[in-house]
Every structure is written in structure tokens, then in C-alpha cells.
C-alpha positions as CSV (number, residue, x, y, z in Angstrom):
1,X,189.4,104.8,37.0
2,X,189.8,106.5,33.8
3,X,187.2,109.0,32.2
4,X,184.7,107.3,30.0
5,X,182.5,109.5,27.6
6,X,178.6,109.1,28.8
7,X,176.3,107.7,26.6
8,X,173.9,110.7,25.9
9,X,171.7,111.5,22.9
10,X,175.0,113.3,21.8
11,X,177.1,110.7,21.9
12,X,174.7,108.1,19.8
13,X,174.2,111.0,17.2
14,X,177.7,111.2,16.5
15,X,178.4,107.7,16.4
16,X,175.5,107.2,13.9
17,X,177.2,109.9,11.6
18,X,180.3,108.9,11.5
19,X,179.6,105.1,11.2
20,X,177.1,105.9,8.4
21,X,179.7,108.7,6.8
22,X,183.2,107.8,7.1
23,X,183.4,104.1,7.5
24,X,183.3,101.5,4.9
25,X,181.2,99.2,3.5
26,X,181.5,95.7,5.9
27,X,183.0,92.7,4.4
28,X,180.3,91.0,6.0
29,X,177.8,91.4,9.8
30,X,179.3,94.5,11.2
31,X,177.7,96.4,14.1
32,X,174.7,97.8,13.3
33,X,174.6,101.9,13.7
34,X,170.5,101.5,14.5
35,X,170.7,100.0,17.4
36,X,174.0,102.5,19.1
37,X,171.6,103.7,21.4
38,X,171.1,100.0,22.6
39,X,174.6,98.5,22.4
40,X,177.1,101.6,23.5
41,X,176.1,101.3,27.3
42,X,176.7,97.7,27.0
43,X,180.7,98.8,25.3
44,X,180.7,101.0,28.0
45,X,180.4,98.6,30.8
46,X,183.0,96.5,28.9
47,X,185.5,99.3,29.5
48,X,184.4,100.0,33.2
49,X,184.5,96.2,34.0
50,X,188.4,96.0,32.2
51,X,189.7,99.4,32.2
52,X,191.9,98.7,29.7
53,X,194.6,100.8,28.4
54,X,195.2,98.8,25.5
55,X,192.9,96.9,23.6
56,X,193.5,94.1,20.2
57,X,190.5,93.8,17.9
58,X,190.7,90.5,16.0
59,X,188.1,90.8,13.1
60,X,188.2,94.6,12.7
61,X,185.8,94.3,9.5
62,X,184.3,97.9,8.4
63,X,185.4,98.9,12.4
64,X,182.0,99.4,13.7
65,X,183.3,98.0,17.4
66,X,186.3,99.8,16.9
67,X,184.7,103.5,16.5
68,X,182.4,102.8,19.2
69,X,185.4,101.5,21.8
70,X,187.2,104.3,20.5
71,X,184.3,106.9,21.2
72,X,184.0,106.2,24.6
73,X,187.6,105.8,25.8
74,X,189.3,108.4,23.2
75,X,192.8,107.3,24.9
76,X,193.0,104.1,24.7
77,X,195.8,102.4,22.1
78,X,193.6,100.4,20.0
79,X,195.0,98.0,17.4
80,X,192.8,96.0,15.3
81,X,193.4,92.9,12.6
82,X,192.0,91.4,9.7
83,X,192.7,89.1,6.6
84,X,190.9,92.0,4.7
85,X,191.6,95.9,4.6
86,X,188.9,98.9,4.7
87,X,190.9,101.6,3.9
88,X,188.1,104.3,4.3
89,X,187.7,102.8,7.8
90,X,191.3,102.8,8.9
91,X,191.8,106.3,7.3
92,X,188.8,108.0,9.4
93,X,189.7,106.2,12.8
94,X,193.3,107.3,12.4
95,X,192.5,110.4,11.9
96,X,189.8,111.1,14.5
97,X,191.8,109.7,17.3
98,X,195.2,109.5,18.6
99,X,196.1,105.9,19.3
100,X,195.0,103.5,16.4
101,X,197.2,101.1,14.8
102,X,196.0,98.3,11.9
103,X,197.5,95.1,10.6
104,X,196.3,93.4,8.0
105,X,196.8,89.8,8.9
106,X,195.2,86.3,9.2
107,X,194.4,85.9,13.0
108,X,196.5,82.6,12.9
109,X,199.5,84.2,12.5
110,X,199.4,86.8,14.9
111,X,202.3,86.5,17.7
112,X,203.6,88.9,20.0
113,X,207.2,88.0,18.4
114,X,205.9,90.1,15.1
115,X,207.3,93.6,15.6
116,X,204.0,95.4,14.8
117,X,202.5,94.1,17.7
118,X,202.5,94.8,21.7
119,X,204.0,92.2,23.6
120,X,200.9,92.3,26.0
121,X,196.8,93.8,25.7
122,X,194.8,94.4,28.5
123,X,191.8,93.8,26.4
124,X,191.3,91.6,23.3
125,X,187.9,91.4,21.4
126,X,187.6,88.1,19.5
127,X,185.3,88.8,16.2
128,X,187.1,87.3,13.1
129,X,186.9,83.7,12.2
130,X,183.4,82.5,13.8
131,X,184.1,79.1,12.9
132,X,185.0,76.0,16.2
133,X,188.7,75.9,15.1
134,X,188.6,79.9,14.4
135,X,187.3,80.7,17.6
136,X,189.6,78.3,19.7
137,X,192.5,79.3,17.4
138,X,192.0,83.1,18.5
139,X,191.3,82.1,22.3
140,X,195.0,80.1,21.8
141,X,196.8,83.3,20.1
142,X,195.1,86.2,22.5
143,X,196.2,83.9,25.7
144,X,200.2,84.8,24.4
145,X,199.7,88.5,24.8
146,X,198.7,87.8,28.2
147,X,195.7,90.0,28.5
148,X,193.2,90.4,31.8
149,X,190.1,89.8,29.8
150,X,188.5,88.3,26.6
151,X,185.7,89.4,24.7
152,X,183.5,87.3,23.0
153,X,181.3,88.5,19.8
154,X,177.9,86.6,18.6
155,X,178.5,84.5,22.0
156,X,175.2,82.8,22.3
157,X,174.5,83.3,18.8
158,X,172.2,80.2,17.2
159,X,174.8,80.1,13.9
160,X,177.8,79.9,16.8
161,X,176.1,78.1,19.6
162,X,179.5,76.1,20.6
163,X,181.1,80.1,21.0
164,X,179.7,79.7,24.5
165,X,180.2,75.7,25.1
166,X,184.6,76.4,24.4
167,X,184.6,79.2,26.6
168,X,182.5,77.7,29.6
169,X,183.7,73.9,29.0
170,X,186.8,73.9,26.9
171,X,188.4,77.0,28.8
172,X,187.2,76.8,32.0
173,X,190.1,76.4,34.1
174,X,191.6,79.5,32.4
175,X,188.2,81.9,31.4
176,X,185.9,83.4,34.2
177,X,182.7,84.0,32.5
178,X,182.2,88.2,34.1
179,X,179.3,89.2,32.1
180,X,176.8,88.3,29.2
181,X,175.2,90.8,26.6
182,X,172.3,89.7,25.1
183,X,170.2,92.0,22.4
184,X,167.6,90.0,21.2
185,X,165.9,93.2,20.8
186,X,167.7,94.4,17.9
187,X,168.4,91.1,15.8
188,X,168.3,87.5,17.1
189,X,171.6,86.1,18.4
190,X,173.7,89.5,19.3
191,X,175.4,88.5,22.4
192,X,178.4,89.0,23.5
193,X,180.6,88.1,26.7
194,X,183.5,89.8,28.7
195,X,185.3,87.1,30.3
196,X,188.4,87.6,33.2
197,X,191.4,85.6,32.3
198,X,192.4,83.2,35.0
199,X,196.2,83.6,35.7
């Protein structure tokens, strides 16, 4: 198992300065840097439960998920996508860590065929297009890079209820439900869910 960084009192301070210093501003949402202490153990189990070497964002926004993922397993080869760029964002994370790559694309275009992407992730986070046909359209594309697990942002969210109904309904026969988040605590809705692909 590889070496995760521990969530201390360290780590969650120098999360909260760099998300609120060297990041950009979020197109929209974004993870919240007052709640780190709350979430990163959460990210942390995400990475013990896949222990993935490789890991495709879809919906990188201001890369709020993609600092904290990148905090806590510094070698992993992290790529993310959007249909917008934060260059402030992409800038900093390349910088500060070894393995980042960014493609700015719409998330129904995205194939393994295209050059600038792996041909397989052990990890993909699904966070872009919220919407019933954007959320079954990114289940469709992640399934062709063959990963072990899907994550699941805003899963049992009340704007995104159905999130939970495709995965546990439409996708049964090909998602195992591992683990649900749930952080009421912090704003109403945050969920999310790491789910085992079935092979």
C-alpha cells in the first residue's frame, strides 16, 4: 500500500493556504477550503479503499478535489478535464507536484483514442456535467478507460437526486456501491460515493 500523507492540523493548514492563495476563482460550487478539516479524511479513505496510481478528474473547475487528492498522495499522475480553463489553478498544481496533466475538453468527447489521454485510470472522479444525460454520459466515457472505481460527486445531493438512482438502478450490473460520504454538516447535499467497477 502506498504512503498516504495523514491528515493533521498541518496538513489542513496548508491545504487552506494554498486553496485560498494559489487557486482560482471557481466557475461555479467548488470544494469548500472551510470544511478541509471535515472532507480530507473522507479523500483519504477514497485513496486507501482504490489505491490508485492514476486518477481522471472530469469537472476539474477551480481544482479544489484536485489539490486535496494531490496533497495526500503526492505521486499519483493526476489528469483532470473541463470545458473551461483556470489557468492560475493549473499553473500552481503543476508546479507544486510532479505528475499533473490538464485538458481542456467537453467531457463528451473524451476517448482513450485522443493522444493526450491514458489508455486506462485506476480512478475516475465524475464532477462536470450534473445533469441525467451528463452524468450517464460520463459514467459511459469513464467505463472505456477501464478503471477499478468511480467516484461520484453531490451523490445524494437534493438538486441531483437521480445521481444515486443511475448508479444503483441504471448501473447495477456493472457499479458496486463501496462507500457513501455524506456532509450534511458542512452544507446540505455534499455527498459523494466511491463505487468498485464490476468487470
Amino acid at each position: 500500500m502506498k504512503e498516504l500523507r495523514q491528515i493533521d492540523s498541518h496538513f489542513v493548514d496548508e491545504y487552506i493556504f494554498n486553496h485560498r492563495n494559489n487557486l482560482g476563482t471557481p466557475t461555479m460550487g467548488g470544494t469548500d477550503w472551510r470544511f478541509a478539516d471535515i472532507v480530507a479524511p473522507a479523500f483519504r479513505e477514497v485513496l486507501e479503499i482504490a489505491e490508485p496510481e492514476s486518477l481522471l478528474e472530469i469537472g476539474f473547475n477551480a481544482g479544489g478535489a484536485a489539490l486535496m487528492f494531490l496533497s495526500i498522495d503526492t505521486d499519483i499522475y493526476y489528469h483532470g478535464v473541463d470545458i473551461q480553463e483556470n489557468k492560475k489553478s493549473i499553473d500552481f498544481l503543476k508546479n507544486k507536484f510532479k505528475r499533473v496533466e490538464f485538458t481542456r475538453i467537453d467531457s463528451r468527447f473524451i476517448d482513450p483514442k485522443i493522444f493526450c489521454f491514458k489508455s486506462s485510470y485506476d480512478l475516475i472522479s465524475i464532477d462536470g456535467d450534473h445533469s441525467k444525460e451528463g452524468v450517464v454520459n460520463d459514467i459511459e466515457k469513464s467505463l472505456l478507460f477501464n478503471p477499478k472505481y468511480l467516484l461520484f460527486d453531490d451523490y445524494r445531493h437534493p438538486s441531483h437526486s437521480y445521481i444515486e438512482k443511475i448508479v444503483t438502478e441504471d448501473y447495477k450490473e456493472k457499479l458496486d456501491v463501496v462507500k457513501v460520504f455524506e456532509f450534511n454538516q458542512c452544507w446540505q447535499g455534499y455527498s459523494f460515493a466511491i463505487c468498485k467497477v464490476i468487470k
